[in-house]
N, C-alpha and C positions, 0 to 999 in steps of 0.2 A: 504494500500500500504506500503511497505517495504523503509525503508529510505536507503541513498546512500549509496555506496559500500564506505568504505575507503579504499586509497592504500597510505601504508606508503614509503616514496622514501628516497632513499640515493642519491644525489647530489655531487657531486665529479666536482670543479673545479666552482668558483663563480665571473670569468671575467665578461667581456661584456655579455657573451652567458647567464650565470648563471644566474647572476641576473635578465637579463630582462625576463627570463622564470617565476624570482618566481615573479615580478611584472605582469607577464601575467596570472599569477594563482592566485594572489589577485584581478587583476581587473575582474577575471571571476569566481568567485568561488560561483558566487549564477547560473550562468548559468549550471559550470560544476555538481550539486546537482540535477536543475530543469529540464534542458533538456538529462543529461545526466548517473543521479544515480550514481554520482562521487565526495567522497569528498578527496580531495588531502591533504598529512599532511608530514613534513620532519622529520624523526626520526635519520638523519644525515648531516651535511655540511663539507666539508673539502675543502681546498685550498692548497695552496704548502706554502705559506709563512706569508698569515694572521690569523693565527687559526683555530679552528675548531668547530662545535657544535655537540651535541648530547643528545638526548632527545628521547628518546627509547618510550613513550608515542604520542610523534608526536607533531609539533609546525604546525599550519599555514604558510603560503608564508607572510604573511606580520608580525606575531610571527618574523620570518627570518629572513626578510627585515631591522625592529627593531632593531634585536639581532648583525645585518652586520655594526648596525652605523645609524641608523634611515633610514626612508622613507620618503619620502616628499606627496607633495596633491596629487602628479599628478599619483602615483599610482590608486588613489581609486578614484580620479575626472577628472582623464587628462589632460591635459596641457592648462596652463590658460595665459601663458607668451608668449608663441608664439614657446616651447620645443618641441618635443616628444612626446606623451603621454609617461610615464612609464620612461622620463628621468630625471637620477638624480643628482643631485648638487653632494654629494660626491661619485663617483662611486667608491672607494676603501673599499673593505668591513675590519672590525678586526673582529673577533669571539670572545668571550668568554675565547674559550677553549685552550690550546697550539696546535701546528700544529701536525695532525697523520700522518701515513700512511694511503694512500686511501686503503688498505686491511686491516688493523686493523678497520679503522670508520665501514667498509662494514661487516666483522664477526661480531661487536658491534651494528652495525643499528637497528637490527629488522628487518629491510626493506623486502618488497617484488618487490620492484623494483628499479633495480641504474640507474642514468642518470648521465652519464661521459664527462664532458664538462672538459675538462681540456688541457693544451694548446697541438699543434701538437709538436712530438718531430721526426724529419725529418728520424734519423741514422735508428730505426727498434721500437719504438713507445713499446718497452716492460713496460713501467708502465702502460702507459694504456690499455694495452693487460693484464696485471696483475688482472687492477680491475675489466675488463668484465671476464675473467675468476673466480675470487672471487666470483662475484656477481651471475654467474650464476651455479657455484655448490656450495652458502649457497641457489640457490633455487628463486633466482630472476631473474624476465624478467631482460632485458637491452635495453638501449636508447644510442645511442652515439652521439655525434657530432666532436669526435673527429678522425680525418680523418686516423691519424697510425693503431688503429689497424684493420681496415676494406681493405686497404692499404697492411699493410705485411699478415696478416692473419687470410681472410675472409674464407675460407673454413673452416679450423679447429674451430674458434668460431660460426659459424653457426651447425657444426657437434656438438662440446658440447652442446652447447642450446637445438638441438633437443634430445641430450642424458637423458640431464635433464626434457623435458619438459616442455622447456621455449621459450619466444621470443626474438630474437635480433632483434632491429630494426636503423637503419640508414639513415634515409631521409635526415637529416641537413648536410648529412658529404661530400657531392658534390655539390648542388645550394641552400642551404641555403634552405627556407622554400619550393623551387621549387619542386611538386613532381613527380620528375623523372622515381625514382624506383616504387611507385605506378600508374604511366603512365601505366606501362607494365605491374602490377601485377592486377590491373582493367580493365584497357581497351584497351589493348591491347593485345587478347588472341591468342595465336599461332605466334606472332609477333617476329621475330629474328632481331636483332640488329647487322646489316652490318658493319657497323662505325658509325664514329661522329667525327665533330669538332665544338669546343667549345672556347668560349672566358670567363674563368672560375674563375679569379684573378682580384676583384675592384680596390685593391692596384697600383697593375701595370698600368692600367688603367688610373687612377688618374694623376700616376706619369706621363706616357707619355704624356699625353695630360697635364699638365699642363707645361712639357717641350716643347711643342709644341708651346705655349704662353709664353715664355721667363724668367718661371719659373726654379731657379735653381732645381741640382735633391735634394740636401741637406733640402733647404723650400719647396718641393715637398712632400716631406717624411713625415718632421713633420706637414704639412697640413693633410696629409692622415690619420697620429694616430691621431692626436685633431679628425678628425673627426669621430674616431671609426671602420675604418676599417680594418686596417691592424693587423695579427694576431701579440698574444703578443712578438714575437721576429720577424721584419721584415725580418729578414734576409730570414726568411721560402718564401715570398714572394717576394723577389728581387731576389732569386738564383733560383727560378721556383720549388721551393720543395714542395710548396701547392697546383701549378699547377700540378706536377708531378702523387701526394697523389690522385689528384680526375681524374686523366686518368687513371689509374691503377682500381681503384674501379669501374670503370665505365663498364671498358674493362672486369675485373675480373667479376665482377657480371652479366653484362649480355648481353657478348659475349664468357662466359665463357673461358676466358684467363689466362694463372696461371704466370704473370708478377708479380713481386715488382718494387718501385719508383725508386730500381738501375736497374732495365733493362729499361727506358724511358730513351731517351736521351735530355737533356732540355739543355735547352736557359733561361739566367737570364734578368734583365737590370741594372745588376751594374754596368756594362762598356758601356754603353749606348751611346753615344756622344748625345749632345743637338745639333750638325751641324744633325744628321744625321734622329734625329727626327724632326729636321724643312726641312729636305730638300723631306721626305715621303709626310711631307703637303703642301709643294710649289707643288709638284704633284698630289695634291687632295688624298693621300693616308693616312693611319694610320699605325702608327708601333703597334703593338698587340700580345701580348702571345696568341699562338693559342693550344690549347689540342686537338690532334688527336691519332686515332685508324684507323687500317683498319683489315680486314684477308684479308692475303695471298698479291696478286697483287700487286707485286712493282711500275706498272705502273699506280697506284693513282685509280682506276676504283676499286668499291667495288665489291668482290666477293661474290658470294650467296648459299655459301656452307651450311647449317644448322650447331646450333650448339650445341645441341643437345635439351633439354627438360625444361622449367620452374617448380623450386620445391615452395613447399607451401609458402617459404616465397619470395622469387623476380624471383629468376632465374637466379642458378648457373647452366649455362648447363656447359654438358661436359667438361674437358679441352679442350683448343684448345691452341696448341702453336704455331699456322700459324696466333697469332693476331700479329700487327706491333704497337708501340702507339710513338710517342713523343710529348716533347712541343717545341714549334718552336719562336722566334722572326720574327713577320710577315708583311711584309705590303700589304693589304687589299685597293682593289678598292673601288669606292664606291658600286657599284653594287653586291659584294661581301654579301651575308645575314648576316654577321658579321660584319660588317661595321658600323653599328649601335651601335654596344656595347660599349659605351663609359662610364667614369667616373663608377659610383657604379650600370651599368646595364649586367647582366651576361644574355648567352645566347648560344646555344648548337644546333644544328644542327643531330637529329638523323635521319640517312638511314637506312631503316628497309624494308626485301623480300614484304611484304604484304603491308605496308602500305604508300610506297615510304618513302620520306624525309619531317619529320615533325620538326619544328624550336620552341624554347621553353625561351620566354626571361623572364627575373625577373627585373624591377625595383627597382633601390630605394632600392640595395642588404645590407642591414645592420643585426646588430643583432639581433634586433626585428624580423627579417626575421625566423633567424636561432633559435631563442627562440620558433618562431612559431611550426619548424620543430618536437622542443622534445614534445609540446604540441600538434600536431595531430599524433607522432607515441605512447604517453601516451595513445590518446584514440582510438585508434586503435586497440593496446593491450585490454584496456578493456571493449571493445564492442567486441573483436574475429574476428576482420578483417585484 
């Protein structure tokens, strides 16, 4: 028998997301060999302001892990404290090397495959549109988790990929390790995507409901980063710009709508009033960021126009510029199937012609989540699924 395939990866961007990925490729890397002919090796790291690494031969996840400022046990033993598995004392990585540009690490990698975790940047997400573009004509699949450029532009990085004869994939970049896009690209065959609303931002979440409970919004906030939620400039989640990123991708990919996050009209909670979120709960309601789409019918009733065809990789149908999407400040009965989503639980409501309305929630939405997400669209890529 022939031993594992290596695939050397560039890594781009080693926050929350990053690291717990390469902790979840040391805690699995006799599985990924034995069940799967996969041995995984980083021939790049780069970050925006801690350094960089680069080892063109290929280091380990936990080589990495090492090279980031050490690992602890719970990497390779899991959590023995009462942690995470895979959480670490110092989450701040330093590298080695001085800090590059994510297009210089990616021409220097070697790599044949980039995974671009780096943080969202709301305006039009062009660095990180830079490095999938890099990545995928020196000849590399891609992984993103990063919601811009899927966001401003999914059609044209899907159209290169297939120019090159590559894969883009983005599972992470809407429900975390939720898999939405493979819902419909498995098992949901012939299935159009009518609408959806979605309760899509933990952060927000957090926050109202801890204002709910006479929590200011100020110690609200920093409760929500201590606990690893919010992305790295909250601002992306208070002004509904993360909410925004994953209506558009949603609506784009597969209901084929050719929107960006400035044609959604959002609702933040920076002006929020703490009267006005306790006064939702004296009425047994929640205030909630809601992400919706429809086509066509302003009168809220989903329309059942086709839209047009699923391509090989999710299902960019047609355009359709009769979709509608925004994100809304909401409050939600109990009765409401969103009602539910509270604190770190995301949850999505899709209406589809064939399959009615199917509901999709994720617990317990953290990065380990979204870590999960680059490590099933890694091996999806290399198994050809």
């Amino acid at each position: 028998m022939s031993g594992p395939v290596t695939r050397k990866l560039c890594l781009l961007g080693f926050g929350n997301v990053g690291r717990r990925f390469c902790e979840l490729v040391a805690r699995t890397s006799d599985e990924l060999a034995r069940d799967h002919g996969l041995r995984v090796v980083f021939t790049a790291v780069g970050t925006g302001s801690h350094g960089s690494l680069l080892a063109r031969d290929g280091l380990t996840a936990a080589d990495v892990l090492a090279a980031a400022g050490g690992r602890d046990a719970t990497v390779a033993h899991g959590a023995c404290d009462g942690t995470r598995p895979g959480a670490q004392a110092n989450p701040t990585a330093t590298f080695p090397h001085p800090t590059r540009p994510g297009t210089e690490l990616i021409a220097a990698s070697g790599a044949d495959l980039l995974v671009e975790a780096t943080p969202l940047d709301p305006r039009d997400a062009a660095t990180a549109i830079a490095h999938l573009e890099g990545g995928l004509t020196h000849g590399m699949d891609a992984i993103t988790v990063n919601k811009g450029p899927i966001a401003w532009d999914y059609r044209r990085l899907t159209d290169l990929a297939a120019a090159h004869g590559r894969r883009l994939l983005f599972e992470g970049a809407v429900m975390d390790g939720c898999p939405v896009f493979d819902l419909f690209r498995s098992c949901l065959p012939d299935c159009r995507l009518l609408g959806f609303e979605a309760v899509f931002n933990s952060t927000t979440n957090y926050i109202l409901d801890a204002m709910g409970e006479g929590v200011g919004f100020a110690d609200a906030l920093a409760q929500v980063q201590a606990a690893g939620y919010a992305e790295a400039n909250p601002a992306h989640d208070i002004g509904g710009h993360d909410a925004a990123a994953k209506t558009v991708i949603l609506a784009n990919v597969l209901m084929g709508a050719s929107l960006t996050p400035d044609d959604v009209p959002r609702d933040g909670i920076g002006g929020v009033s703490a009267a006005r979120v306790t006064a939702a709960r004296a009425a047994g309601r929640r205030l909630r960021v809601v992400c919706s789409a429809r086509r066509g019918a302003a009168d809220g009733a989903f329309a059942g126009a086709p839209g047009g065809s699923l391509d090989q990789e999710i299902g960019s149908a047609a355009a359709d510029a009769d979709v509608r999407a925004a994100v809304r400040l909401t409050e939600l009965a109990p009765e409401h199937p969103l009602f539910a989503a509270g604190g770190s639980t995301l949850s999505v409501l899709l209406h589809t012609d064939l399959m009615g309305t199917l509901q999709i929630a994720e617990h317990a939405a953290l990065p380990e989540q979204t870590a999960y997400a680059i490590y099933a669209d890694l091996l999806a890529i290399h198994e050809g699924r």
